[in-house]
VOZA-718016 format. One record per atom (N, C-alpha, C, CB): residue in one letter; x, y, z. Coordinates in steps of 0.1 Angstrom, whole numbers, plus 5000, padded with zeros to 4 digits. Glycine has a CB too. Layout:
<rs>
- rest;X;Y;Z
- A;X;Y;Z .
...
</rs>
This chain:
<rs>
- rest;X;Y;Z
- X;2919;2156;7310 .
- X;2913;2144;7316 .
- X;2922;2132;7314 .
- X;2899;2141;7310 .
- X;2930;2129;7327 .
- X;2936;2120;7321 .
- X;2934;2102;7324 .
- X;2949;2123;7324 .
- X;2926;2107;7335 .
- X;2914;2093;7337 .
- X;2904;2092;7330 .
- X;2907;2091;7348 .
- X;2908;2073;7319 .
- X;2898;2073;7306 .
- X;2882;2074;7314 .
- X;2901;2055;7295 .
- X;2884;2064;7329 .
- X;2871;2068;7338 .
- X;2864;2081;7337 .
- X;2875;2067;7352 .
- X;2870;2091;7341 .
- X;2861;2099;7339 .
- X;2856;2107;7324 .
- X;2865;2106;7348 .
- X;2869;2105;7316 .
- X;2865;2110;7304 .
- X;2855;2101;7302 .
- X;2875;2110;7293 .
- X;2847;2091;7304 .
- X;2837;2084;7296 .
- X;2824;2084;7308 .
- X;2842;2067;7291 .
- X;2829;2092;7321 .
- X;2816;2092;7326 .
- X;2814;2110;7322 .
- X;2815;2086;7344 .
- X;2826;2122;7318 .
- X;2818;2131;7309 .
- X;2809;2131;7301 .
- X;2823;2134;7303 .
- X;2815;2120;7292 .
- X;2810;2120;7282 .
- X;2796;2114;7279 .
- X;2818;2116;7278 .
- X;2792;2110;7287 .
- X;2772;2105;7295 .
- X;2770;2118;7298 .
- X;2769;2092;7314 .
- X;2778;2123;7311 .
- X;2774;2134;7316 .
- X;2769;2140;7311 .
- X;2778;2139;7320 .
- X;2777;2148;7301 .
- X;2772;2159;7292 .
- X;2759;2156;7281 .
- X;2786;2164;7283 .
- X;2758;2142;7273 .
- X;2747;2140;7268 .
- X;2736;2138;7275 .
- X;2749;2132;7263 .
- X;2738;2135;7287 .
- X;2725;2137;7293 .
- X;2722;2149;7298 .
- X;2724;2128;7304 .
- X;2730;2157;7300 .
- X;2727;2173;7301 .
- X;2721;2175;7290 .
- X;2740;2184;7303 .
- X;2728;2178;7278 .
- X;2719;2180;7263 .
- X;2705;2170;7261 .
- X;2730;2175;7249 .
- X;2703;2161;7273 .
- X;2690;2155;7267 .
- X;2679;2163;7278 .
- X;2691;2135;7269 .
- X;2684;2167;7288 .
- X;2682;2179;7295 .
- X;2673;2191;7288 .
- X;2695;2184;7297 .
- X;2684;2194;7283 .
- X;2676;2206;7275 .
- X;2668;2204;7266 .
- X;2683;2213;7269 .
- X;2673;2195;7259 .
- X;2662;2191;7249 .
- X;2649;2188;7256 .
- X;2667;2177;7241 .
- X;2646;2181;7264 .
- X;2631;2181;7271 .
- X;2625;2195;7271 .
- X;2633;2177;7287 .
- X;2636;2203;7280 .
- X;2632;2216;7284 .
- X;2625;2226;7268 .
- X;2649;2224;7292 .
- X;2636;2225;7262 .
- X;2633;2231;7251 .
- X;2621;2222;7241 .
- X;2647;2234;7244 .
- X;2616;2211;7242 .
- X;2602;2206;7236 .
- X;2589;2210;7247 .
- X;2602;2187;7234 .
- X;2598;2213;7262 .
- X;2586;2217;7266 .
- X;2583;2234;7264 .
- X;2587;2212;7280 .
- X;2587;2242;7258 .
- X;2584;2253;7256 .
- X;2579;2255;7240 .
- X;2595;2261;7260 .
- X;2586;2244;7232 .
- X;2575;2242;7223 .
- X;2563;2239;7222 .
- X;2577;2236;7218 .
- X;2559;2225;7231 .
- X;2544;2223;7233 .
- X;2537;2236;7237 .
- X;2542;2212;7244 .
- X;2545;2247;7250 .
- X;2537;2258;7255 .
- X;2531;2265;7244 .
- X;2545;2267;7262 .
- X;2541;2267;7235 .
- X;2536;2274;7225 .
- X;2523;2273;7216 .
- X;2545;2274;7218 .
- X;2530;2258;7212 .
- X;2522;2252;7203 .
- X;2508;2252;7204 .
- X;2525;2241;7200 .
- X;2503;2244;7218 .
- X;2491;2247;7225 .
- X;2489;2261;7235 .
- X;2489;2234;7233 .
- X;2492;2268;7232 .
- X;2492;2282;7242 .
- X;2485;2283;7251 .
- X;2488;2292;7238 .
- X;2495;2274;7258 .
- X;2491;2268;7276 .
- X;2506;2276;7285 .
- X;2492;2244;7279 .
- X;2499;2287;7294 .
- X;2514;2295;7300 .
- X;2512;2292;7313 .
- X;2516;2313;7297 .
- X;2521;2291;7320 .
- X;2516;2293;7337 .
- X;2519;2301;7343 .
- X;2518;2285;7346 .
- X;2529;2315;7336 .
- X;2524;2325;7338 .
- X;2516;2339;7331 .
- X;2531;2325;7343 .
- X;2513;2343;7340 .
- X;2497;2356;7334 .
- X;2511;2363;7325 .
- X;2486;2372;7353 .
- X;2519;2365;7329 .
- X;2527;2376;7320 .
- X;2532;2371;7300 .
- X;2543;2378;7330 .
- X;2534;2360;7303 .
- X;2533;2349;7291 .
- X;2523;2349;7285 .
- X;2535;2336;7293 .
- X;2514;2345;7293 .
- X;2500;2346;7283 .
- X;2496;2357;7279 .
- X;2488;2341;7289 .
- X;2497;2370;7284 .
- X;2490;2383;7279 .
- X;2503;2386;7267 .
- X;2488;2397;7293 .
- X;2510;2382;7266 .
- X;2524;2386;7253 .
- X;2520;2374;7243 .
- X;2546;2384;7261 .
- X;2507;2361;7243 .
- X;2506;2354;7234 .
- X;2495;2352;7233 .
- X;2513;2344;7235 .
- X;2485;2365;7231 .
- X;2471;2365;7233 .
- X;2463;2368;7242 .
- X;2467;2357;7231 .
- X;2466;2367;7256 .
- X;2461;2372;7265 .
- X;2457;2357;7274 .
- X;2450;2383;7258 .
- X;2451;2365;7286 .
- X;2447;2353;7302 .
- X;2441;2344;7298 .
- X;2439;2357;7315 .
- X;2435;2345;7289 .
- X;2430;2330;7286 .
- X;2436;2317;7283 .
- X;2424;2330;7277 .
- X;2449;2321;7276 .
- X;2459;2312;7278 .
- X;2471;2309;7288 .
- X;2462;2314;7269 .
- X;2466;2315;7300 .
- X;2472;2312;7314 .
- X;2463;2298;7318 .
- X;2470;2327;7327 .
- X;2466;2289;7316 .
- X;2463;2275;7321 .
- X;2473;2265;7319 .
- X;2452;2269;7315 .
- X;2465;2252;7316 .
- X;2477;2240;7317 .
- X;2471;2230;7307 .
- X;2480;2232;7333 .
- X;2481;2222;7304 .
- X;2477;2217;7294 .
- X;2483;2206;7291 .
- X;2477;2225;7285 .
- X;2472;2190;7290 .
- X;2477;2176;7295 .
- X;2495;2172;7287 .
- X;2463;2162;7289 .
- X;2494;2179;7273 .
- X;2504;2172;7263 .
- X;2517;2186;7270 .
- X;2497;2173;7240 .
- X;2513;2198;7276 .
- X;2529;2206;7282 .
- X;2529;2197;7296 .
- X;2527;2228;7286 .
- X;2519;2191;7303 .
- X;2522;2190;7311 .
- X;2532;2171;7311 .
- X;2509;2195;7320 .
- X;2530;2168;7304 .
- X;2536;2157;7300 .
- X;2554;2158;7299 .
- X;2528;2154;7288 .
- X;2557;2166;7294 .
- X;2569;2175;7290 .
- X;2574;2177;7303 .
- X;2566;2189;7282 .
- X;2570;2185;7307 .
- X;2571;2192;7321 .
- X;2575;2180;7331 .
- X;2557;2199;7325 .
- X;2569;2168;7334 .
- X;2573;2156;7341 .
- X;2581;2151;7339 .
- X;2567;2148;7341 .
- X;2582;2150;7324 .
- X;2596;2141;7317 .
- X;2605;2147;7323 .
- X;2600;2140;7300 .
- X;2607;2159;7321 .
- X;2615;2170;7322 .
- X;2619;2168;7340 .
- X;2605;2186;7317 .
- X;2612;2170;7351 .
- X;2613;2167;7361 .
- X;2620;2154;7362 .
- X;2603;2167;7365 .
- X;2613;2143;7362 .
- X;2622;2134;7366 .
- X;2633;2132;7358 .
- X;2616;2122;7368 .
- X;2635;2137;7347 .
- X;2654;2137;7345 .
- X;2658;2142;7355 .
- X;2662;2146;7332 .
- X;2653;2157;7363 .
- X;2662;2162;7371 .
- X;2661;2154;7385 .
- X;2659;2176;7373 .
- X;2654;2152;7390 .
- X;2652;2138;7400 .
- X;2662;2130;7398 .
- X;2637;2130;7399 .
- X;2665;2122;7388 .
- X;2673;2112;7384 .
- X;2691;2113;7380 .
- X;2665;2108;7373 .
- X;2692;2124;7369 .
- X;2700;2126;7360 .
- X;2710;2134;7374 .
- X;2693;2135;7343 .
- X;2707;2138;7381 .
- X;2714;2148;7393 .
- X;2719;2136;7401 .
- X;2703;2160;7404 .
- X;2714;2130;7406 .
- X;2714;2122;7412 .
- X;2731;2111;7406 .
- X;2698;2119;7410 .
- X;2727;2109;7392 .
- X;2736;2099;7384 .
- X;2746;2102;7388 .
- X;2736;2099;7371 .
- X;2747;2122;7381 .
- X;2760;2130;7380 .
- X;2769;2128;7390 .
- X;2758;2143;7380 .
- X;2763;2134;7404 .
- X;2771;2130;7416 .
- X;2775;2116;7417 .
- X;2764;2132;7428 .
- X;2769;2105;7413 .
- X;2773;2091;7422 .
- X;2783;2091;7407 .
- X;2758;2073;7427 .
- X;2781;2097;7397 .
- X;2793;2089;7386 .
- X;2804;2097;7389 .
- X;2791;2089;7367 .
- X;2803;2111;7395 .
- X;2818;2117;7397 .
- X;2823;2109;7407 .
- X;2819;2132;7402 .
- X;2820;2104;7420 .
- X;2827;2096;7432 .
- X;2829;2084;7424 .
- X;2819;2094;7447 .
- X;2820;2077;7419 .
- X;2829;2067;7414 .
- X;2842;2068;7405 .
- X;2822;2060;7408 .
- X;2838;2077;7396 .
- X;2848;2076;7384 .
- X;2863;2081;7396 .
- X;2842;2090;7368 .
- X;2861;2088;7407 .
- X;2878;2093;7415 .
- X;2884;2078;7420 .
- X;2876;2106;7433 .
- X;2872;2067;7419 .
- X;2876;2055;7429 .
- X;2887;2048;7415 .
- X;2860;2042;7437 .
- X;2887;2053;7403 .
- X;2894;2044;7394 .
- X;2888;2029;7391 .
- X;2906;2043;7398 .
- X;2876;2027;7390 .
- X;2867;2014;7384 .
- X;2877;2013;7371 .
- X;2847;2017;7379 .
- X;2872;1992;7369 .
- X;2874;1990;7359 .
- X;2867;1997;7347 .
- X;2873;1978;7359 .
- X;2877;2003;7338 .
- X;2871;2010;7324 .
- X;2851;2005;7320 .
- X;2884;2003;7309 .
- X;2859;1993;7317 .
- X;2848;1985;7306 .
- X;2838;1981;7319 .
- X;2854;1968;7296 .
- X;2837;1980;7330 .
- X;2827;1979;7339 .
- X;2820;1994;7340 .
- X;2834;1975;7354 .
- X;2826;2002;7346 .
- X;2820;2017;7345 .
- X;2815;2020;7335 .
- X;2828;2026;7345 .
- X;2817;2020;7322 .
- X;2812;2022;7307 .
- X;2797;2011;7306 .
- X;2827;2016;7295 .
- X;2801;2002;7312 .
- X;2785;1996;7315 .
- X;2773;2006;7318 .
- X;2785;1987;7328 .
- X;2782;2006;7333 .
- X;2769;2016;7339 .
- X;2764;2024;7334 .
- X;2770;2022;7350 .
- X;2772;2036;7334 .
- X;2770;2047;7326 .
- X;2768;2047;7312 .
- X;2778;2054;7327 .
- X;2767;2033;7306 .
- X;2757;2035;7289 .
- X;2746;2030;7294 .
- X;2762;2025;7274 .
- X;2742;2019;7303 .
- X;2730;2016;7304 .
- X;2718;2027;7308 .
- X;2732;2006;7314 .
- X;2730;2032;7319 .
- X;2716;2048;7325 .
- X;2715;2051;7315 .
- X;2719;2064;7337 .
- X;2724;2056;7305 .
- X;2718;2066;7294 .
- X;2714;2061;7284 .
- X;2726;2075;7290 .
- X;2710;2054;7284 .
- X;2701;2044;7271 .
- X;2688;2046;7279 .
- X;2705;2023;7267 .
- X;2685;2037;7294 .
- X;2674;2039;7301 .
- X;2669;2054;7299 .
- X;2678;2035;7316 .
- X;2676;2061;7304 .
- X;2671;2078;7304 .
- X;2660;2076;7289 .
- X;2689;2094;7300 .
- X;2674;2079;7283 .
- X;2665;2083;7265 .
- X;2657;2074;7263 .
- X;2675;2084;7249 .
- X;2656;2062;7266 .
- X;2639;2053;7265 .
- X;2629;2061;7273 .
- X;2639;2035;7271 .
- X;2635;2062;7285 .
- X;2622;2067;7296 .
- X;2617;2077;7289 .
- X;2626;2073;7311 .
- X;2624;2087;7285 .
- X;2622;2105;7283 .
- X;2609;2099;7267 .
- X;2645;2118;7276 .
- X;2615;2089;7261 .
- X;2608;2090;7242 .
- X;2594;2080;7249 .
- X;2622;2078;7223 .
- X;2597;2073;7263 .
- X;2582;2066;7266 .
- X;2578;2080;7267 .
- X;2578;2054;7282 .
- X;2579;2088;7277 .
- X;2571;2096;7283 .
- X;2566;2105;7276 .
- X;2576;2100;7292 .
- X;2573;2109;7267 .
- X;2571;2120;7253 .
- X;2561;2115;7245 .
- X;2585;2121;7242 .
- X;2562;2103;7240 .
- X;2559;2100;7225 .
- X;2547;2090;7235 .
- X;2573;2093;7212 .
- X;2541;2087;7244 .
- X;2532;2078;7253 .
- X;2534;2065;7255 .
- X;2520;2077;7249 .
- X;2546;2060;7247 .
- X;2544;2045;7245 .
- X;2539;2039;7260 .
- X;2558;2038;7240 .
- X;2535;2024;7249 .
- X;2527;2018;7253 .
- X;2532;2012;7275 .
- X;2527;2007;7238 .
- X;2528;2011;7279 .
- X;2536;2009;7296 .
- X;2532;1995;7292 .
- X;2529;2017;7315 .
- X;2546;1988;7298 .
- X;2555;1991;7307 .
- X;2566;1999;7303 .
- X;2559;1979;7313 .
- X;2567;2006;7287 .
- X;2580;2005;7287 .
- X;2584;2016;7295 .
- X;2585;2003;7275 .
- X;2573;2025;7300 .
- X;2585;2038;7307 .
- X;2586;2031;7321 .
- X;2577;2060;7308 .
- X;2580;2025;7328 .
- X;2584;2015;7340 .
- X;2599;2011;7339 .
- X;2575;2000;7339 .
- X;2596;2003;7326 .
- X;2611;1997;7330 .
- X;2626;2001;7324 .
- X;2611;1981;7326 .
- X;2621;2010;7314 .
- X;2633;2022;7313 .
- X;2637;2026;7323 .
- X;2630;2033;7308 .
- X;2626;2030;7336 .
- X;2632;2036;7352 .
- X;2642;2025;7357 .
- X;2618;2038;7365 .
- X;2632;2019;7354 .
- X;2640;2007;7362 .
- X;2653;2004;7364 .
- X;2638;1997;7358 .
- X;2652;1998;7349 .
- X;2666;1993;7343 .
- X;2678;2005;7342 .
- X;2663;1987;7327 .
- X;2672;2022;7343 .
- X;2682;2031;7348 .
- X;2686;2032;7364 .
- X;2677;2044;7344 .
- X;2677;2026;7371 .
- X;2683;2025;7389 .
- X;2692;2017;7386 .
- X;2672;2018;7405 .
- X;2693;2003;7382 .
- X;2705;1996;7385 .
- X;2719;1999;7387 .
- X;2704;1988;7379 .
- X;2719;2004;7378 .
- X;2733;2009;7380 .
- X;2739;2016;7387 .
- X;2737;2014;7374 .
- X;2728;2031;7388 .
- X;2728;2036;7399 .
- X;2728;2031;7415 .
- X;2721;2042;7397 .
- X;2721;2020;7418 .
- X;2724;2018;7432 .
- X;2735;2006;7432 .
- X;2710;2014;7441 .
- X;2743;2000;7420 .
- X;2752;1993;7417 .
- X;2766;2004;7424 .
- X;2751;1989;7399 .
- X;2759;2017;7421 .
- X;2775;2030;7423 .
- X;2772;2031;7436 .
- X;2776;2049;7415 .
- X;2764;2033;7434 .
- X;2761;2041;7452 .
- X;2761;2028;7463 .
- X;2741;2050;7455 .
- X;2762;2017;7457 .
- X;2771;2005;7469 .
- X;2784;2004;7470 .
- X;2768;1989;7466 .
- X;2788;2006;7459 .
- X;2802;2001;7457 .
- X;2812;2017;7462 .
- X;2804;1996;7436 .
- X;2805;2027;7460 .
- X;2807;2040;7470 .
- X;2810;2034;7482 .
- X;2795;2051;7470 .
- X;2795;2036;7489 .
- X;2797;2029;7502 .
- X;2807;2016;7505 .
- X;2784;2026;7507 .
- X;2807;2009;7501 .
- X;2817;1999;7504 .
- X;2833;2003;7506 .
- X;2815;1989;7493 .
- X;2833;2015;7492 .
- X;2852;2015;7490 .
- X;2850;2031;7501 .
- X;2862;2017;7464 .
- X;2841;2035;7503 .
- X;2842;2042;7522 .
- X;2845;2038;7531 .
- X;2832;2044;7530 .
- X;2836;2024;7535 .
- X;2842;2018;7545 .
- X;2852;2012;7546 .
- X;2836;2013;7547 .
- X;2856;2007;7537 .
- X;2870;1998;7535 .
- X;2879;2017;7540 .
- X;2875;1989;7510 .
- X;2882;2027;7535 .
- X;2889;2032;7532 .
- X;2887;2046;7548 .
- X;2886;2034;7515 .
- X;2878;2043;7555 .
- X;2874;2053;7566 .
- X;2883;2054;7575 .
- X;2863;2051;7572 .
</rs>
């Protein structure tokens, strides 16, 4: 990697992949924990069909879990095209710490319940940047078409 740019939009990248999993993997803890399966085959290997349902605290997990992928996919792509346009270092390093601070607030609102607004504006304050890339994409397009 010999663009510090993209070495520092890896380096989000990948932590937000690992924050990825980490969702994924608290959400198979909660399954457990509350032995809530959604599917019949899961539940009969952890007691049986009765525990084929759902359950408010997995399904909570499960959302968080989602909108990282709604979001965090989304980032990945717009930080790879930016990071090829060669942004200023310390500008880029903005963006991409802000989303990933926003993320991990959103993910510990959504997890842990806090109190709203703050998973609101955790979202929030993670779009900016993002549609900060995805202009400045389109712009250094058009300049460059």
């Amino acid at each position: 990697m010999d663009s510090p740019v993209f070495a520092c939009f890896a380096f989000y990248g990948s932590l937000l992949i690992l924050k990825m999993y980490a969702l994924a993997f608290i959400t198979g803890q909660q399954r457990l924990r509350k032995k809530a399966f959604t599917n019949p085959e899961d539940a009969m290997r952890h007691g049986g069909l009765m525990y084929h349902r759902t359950d408010p605290d997995v399904e909570r997990t499960r959302r968080a879990h989602r909108n990282d992928m709604e979001n965090i996919y989304a980032f990945l792509f717009l930080g790879a095209i930016y990071s090829l346009m060669e942004p200023n270092l310390f500008i880029a390093n903005v963006h991409f710490l802000v989303f990933f601070v926003a993320r991990v607030v959103h993910s510990i609102a959504y997890v842990c319940v806090l109190k709203a607004p703050t998973r609101s504006l955790a979202y929030t304050i993670g779009q900016i940047p993002c549609v900060s890339i995805a202009l400045q994409i389109l712009v250094h397009a058009v300049a460059h078409w």
